[in-house]
C-alpha positions as CSV (number, residue, x, y, z in Angstrom):
1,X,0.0,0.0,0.0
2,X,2.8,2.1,0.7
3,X,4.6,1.5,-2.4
4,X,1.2,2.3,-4.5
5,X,1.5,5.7,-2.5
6,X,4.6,6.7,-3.5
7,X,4.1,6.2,-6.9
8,X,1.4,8.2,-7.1
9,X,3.1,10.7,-4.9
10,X,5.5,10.7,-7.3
11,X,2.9,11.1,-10.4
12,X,1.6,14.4,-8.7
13,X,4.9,15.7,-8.4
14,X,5.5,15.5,-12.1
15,X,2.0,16.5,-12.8
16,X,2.7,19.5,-10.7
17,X,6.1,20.2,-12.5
18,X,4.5,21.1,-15.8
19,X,5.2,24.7,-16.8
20,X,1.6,26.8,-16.9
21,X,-0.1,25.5,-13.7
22,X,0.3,27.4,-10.6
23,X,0.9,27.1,-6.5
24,X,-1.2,28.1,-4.1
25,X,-1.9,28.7,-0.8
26,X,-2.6,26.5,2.6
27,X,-5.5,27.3,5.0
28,X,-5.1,26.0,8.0
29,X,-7.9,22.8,7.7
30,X,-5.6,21.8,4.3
31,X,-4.2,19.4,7.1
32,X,-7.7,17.7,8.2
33,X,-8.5,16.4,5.1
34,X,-7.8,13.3,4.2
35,X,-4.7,14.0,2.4
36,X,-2.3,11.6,0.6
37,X,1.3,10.4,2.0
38,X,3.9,8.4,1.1
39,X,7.5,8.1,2.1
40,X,9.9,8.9,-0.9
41,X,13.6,8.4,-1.0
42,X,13.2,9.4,3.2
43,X,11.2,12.4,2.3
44,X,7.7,12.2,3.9
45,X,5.3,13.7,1.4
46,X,1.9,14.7,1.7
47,X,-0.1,15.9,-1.2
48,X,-3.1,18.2,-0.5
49,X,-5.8,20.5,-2.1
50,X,-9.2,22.2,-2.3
51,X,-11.3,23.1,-4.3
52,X,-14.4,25.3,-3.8
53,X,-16.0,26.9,-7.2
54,X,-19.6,28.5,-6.5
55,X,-22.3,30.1,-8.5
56,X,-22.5,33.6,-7.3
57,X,-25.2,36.3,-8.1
58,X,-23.9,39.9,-7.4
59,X,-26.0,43.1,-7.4
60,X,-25.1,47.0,-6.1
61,X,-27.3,49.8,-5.2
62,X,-26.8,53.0,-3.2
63,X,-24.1,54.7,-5.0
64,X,-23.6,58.2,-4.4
65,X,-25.4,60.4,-7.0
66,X,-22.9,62.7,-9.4
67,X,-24.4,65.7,-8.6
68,X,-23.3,65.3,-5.3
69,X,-20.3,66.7,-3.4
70,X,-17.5,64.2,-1.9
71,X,-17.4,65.5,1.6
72,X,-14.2,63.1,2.1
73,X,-11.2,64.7,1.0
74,X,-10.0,60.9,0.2
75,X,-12.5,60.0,-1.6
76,X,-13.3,59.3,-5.1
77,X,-15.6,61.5,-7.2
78,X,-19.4,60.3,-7.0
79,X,-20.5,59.0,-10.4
80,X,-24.0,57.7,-9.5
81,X,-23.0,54.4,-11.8
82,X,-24.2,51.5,-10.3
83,X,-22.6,48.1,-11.6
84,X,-25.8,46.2,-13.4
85,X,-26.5,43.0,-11.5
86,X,-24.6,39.5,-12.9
87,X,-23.8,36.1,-12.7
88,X,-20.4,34.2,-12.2
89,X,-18.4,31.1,-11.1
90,X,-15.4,32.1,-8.9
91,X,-13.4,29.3,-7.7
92,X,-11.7,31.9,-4.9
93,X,-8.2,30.0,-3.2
94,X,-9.1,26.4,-4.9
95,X,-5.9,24.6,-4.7
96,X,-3.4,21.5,-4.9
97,X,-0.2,21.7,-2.8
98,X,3.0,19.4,-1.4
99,X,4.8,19.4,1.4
100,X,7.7,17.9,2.0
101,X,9.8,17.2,4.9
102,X,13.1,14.8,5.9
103,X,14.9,14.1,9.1
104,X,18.7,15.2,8.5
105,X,19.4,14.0,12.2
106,X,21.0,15.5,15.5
107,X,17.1,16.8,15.6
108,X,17.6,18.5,12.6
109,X,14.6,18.9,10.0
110,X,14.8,20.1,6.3
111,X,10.9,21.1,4.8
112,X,9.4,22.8,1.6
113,X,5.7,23.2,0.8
114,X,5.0,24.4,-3.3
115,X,1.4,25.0,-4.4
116,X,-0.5,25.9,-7.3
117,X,-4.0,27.7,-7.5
118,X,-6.4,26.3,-9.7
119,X,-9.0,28.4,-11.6
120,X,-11.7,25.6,-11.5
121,X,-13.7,28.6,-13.4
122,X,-11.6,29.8,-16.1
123,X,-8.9,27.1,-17.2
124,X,-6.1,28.5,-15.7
125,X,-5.7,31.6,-17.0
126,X,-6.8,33.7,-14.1
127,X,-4.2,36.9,-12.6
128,X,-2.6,35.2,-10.1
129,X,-2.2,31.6,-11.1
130,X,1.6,31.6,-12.1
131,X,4.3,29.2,-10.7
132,X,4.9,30.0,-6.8
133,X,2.5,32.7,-7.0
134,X,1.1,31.1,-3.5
135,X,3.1,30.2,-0.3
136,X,6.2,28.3,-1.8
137,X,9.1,28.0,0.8
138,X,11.8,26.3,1.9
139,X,12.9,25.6,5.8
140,X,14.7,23.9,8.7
141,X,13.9,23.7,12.1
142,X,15.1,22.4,15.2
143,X,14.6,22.6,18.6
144,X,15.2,26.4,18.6
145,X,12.5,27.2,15.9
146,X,12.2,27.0,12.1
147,X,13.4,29.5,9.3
148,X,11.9,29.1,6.0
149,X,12.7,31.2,2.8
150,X,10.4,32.0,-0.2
151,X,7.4,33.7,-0.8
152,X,4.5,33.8,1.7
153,X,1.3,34.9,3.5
154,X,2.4,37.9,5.8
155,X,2.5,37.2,9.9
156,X,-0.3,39.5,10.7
157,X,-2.4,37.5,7.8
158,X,-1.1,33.9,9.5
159,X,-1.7,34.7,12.8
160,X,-5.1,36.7,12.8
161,X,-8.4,36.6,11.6
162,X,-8.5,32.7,11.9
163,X,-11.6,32.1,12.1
164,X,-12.6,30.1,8.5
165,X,-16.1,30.8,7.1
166,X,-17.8,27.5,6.6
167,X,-14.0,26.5,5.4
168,X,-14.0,28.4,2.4
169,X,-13.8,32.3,3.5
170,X,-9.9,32.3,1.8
171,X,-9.9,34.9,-1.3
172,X,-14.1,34.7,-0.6
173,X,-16.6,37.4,-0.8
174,X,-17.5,36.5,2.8
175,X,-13.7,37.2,4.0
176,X,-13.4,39.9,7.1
177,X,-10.3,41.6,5.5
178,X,-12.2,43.1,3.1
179,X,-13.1,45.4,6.0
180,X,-10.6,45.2,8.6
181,X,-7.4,45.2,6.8
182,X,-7.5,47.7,4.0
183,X,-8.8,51.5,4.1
184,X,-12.0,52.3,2.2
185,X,-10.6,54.3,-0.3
186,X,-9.6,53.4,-3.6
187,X,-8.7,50.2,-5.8
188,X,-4.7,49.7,-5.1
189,X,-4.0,46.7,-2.7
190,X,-1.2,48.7,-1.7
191,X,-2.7,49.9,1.6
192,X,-4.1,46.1,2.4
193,X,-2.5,43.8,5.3
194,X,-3.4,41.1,4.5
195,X,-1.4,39.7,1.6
196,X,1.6,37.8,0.9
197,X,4.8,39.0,0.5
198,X,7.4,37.4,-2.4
199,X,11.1,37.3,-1.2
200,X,10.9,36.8,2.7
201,X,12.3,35.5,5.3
202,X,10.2,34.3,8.5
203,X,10.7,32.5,11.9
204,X,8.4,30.6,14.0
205,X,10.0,30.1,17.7
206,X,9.1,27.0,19.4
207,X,5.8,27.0,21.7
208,X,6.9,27.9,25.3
209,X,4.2,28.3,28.3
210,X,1.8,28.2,25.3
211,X,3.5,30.9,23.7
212,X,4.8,31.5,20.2
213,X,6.8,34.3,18.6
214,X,6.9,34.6,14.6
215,X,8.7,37.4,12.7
216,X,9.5,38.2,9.3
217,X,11.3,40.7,7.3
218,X,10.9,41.2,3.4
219,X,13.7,43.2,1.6
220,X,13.3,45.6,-1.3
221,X,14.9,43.7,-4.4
222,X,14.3,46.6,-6.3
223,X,15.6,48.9,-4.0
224,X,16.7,52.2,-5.7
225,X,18.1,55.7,-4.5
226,X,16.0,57.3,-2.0
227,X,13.5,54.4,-1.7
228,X,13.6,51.7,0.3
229,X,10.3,49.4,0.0
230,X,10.8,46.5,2.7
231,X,8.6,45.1,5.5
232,X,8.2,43.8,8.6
233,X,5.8,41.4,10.1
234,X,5.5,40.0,13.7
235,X,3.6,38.7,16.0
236,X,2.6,36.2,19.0
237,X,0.3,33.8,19.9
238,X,-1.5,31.8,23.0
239,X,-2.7,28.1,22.7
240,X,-1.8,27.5,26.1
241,X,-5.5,27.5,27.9
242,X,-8.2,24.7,26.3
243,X,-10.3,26.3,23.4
244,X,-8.1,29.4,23.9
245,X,-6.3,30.8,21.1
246,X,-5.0,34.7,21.6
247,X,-2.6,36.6,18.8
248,X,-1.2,39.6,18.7
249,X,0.5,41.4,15.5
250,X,1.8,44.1,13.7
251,X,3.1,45.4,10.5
252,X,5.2,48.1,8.9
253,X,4.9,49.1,5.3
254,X,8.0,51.3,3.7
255,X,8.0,53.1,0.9
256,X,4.7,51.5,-0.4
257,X,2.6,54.4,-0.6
258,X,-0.8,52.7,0.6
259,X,-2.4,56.5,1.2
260,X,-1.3,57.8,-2.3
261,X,-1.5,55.0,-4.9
262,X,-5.1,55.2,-3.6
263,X,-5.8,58.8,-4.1
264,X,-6.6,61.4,-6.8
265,X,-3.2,62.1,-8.4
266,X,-3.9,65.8,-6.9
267,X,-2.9,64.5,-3.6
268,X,-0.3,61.9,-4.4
269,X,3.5,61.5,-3.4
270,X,4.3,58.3,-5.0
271,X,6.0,60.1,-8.1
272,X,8.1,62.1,-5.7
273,X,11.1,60.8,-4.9
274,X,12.0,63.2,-2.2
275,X,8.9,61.5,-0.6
276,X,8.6,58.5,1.9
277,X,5.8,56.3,3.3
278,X,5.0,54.3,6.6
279,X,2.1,52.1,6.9
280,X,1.4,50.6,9.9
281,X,-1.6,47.9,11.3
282,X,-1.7,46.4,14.7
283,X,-4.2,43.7,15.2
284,X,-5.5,41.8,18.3
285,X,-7.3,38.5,17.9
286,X,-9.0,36.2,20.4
287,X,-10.8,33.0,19.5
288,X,-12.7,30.8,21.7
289,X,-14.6,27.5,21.5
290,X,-17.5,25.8,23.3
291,X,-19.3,23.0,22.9
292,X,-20.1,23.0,19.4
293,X,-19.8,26.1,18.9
294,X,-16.7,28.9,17.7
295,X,-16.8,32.9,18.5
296,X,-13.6,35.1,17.3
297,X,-13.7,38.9,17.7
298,X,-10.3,40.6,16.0
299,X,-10.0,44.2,16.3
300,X,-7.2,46.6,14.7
301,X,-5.9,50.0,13.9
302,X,-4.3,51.0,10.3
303,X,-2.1,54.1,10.1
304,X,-0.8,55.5,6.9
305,X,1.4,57.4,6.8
306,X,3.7,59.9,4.3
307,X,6.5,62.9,4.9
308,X,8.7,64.6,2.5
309,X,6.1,65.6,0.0
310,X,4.9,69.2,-1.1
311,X,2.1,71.5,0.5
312,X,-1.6,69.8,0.1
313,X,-0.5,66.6,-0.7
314,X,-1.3,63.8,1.2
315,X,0.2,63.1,4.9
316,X,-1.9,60.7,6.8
317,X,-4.8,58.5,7.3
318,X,-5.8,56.3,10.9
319,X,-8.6,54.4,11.1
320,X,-10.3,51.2,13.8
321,X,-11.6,48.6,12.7
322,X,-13.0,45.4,14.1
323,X,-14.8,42.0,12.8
324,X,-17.2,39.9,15.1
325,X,-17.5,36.2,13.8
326,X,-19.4,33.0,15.2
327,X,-19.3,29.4,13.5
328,X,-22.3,26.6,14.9
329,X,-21.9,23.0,14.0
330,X,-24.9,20.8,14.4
331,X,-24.2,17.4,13.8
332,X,-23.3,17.2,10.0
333,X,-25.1,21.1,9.2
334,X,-22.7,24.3,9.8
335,X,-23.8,27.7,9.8
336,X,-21.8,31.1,10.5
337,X,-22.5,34.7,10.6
338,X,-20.1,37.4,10.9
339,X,-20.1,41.3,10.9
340,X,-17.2,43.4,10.6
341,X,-16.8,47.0,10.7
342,X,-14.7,49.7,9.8
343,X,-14.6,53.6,11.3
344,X,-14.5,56.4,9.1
345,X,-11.1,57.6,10.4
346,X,-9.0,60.4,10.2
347,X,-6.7,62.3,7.7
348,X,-4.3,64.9,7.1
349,X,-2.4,66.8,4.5
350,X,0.9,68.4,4.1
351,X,1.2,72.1,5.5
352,X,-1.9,71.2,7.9
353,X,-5.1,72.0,5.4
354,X,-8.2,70.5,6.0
355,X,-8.7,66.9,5.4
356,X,-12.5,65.2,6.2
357,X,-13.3,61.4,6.1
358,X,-17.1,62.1,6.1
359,X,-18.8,59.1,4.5
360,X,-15.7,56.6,4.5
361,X,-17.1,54.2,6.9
362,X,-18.0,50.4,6.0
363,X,-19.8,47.8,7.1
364,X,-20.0,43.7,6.0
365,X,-22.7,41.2,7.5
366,X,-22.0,37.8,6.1
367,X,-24.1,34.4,7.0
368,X,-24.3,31.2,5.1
369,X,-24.9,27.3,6.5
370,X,-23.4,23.9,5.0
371,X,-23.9,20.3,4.8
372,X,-20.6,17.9,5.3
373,X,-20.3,14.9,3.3
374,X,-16.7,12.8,3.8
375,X,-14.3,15.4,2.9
376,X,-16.4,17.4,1.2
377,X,-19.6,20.1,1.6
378,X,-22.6,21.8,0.0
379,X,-22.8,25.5,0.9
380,X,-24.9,28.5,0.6
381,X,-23.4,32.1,1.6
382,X,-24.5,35.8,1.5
383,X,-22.7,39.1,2.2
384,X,-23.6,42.4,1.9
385,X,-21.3,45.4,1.8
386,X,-22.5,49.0,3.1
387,X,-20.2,51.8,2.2
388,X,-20.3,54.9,3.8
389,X,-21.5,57.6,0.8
390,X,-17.6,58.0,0.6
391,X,-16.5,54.8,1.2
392,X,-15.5,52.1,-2.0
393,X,-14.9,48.8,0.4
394,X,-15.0,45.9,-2.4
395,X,-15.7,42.3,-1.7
396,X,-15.9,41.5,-5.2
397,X,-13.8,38.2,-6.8
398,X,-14.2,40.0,-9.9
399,X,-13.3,43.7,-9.1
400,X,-13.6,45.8,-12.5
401,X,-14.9,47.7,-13.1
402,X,-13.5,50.2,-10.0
403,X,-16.7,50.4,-7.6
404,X,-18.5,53.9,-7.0
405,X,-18.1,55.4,-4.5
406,X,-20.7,54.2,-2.0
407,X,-22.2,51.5,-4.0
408,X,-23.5,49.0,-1.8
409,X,-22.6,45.3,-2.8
410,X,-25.1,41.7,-2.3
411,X,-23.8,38.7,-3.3
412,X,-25.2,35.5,-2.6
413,X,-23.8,31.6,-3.8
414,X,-23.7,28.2,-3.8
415,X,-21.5,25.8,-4.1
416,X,-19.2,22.7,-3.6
417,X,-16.3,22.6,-0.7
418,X,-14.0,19.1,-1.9
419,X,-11.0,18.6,-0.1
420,X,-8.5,15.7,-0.2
């Protein structure tokens, strides 16, 4: 039986090497399913994956006539245009991965993980789906921690917000940080924390007292005279009380520009080279189970922040947010609801002129219920988005065109959860 395994770890492997098929990233329950290992060559392999494609209906409404005046200084001109209602199929974070992972002795470990993301809608040919475009890394650990190299999910997106909707929230409509860990001002993922970083090194500490410390530091590559765009990611967690779990993180942004690559080009310092940026996020999670039953309330605070530019340009932007989630299992039947919310902050602008964030609050109520079969599910999910009348928060898989500002967004789907 063993031997069978092997070989058709060992299929999947060159399956997985073709050129044109992409890696993509773990959730956490990747692990529970019932995944495939074998034992190659003292390598213990496991290969993994999910898929989830759904039928999704989305519809907007409520954006904020032409004729009227942005009272944010942030925002985006009203145009009134409300994106006509449509059909797709989104197949969100759907998957295949392998890990990998050999004893080298004197308690010594060598690991990798490589994954592609498969566009169960669209044949592969979705932005995103290139070769170790998802967490791909190499490590080794001992009894001191683990480094790994390579390109992958951020700390403060590991370690927070952990609470999975119905098991298919990653990259979904339904997911929390489209609220709590962007700003609600225009389209550029630049000011979002919760994203993987290519090129970084991380490392996870062993668990002491039910502690854990992770860090990780991503350089600039493309570093060039007066800019310097690297990060740094941290943060710890608490297993160490039953049904507990308690994180803590932070990150820091340079040189990325979050506030200006998101602003009218009026107010922008990203063509300035005299001009630098810090964005910072600090997020607190706490997760606890009972019973049958899963509450997690996260809250944060995102600060961006620029210097250096000229008079009236822009300078700052803070804003709270916080998310409110609670999962029910009943038997084989799941259902969750969550509500996340997001304050309509503060700003500033070089020399001290007025800024206003009137109307840039957001709001996202999400609920949906499943039915497990062995290693797989049937679910049904809804979300709606409510924008402030400045606000352009997007949950949308499909995100062109650029939402108006205040357009409020419904979606609702169905759809298969298969994991193996």
């Amino acid at each position: 039986m063993m031997q069978r395994k092997s070989k058709l770890v060992l299929a999947v492997l060159s399956t997985l090497a073709l050129p044109g098929v992409a890696w993509a990233e773990a959730d956490a329950d990747d692990t529970k399913a019932g995944n495939l290992k074998g034992v190659v060559s003292g390598i213990e392999l496991q290969v993994y994956g999910k898929l989830y494609p759904e039928f999704v209906t989305v519809s907007q409404d409520g954006a904020t006539a032409a004729a009227a005046k942005s009272a944010a200084t942030l925002g985006a001109a009203p145009t009134g245009v409300n994106t006509p209602n449509r059909n797709e199929i989104n197949s969100s974070n759907s998957r295949i991965g392998i890990r990998g992972e050999k004893n080298l002795g004197g308690g010594i470990k060598a690991m990798a993980q490589v994954e592609y993301k498969l566009s169960v809608d669209n044949s592969g040919t979705s932005p995103g789906t290139n070769l170790s475009s998802r967490d791909t890394w190499v490590g080794v650990g001992s009894g001191f921690g683990t480094v790994k190299l390579g390109n992958m999910d951020t700390v403060y997106k590991q370690i927070g917000d952990t609470l999975s909707f119905l098991g298919v929230s990653s990259g979904n409509f339904v997911t929390n940080s489209n609220i709590i860990a962007k700003g609600g001002f225009g389209s550029s993922s630049a000011s979002s924390f919760h994203l993987r970083r290519a090129n970084v090194v991380v490392y996870e500490s062993p668990t002491i007292g039910g502690f854990q410390f992770l860090g990780m530091y991503g350089p600039d590559e493309a570093k060039d005279v007066g800019r310097n765009a690297d990060l740094v990611s941290y943060g710890v967690t608490f297993t160490g009380v039953k049904n507990l779990y308690l994180a803590l993180s932070h990150e820091e942004h340079n040189d990325l520009f979050g506030g200006s690559k998101n602003v009218a080009s009026s107010l922008s310092n990203s063509s300035n080279l005299a001009a630098h940026s810090k964005d910072t996020s600090t997020r607190g999670t706490v997760q606890y189970k009972f019973g049958s039953t899963t509450a997690e309330l996260n809250v944060a605070t995102t600060e961006l922040s620029e210097s250096g530019g000229t008079v009236g340009k822009f300078a700052g932007y803070k804003h709270d947010s916080w998310s409110l989630g609670v999962a029910q299992k009943f038997g084989k039947w799941n259902a969750a609801v969550q509500f996340s919310n997001a304050a309509a902050g503060s700003c500033t602008l070089i020399g001290g002129a007025a800024c206003s964030t009137t109307g840039m609050e957001g709001k996202q109520i999400a609920l949906g219920g499943s039915y497990d079969f062995p290693e797989a599910s049937i679910f049904v999910m809804y979300a709606k988005v409510v924008n402030g009348a400045s606000a352009q928060y997007d949950n949308r898989e499909n995100n062109s065109p650029t939402l108006a500002a205040g357009a409020d967004i419904s979606q609702l789907a169905v759809g298969v959860n298969f994991k193996f």
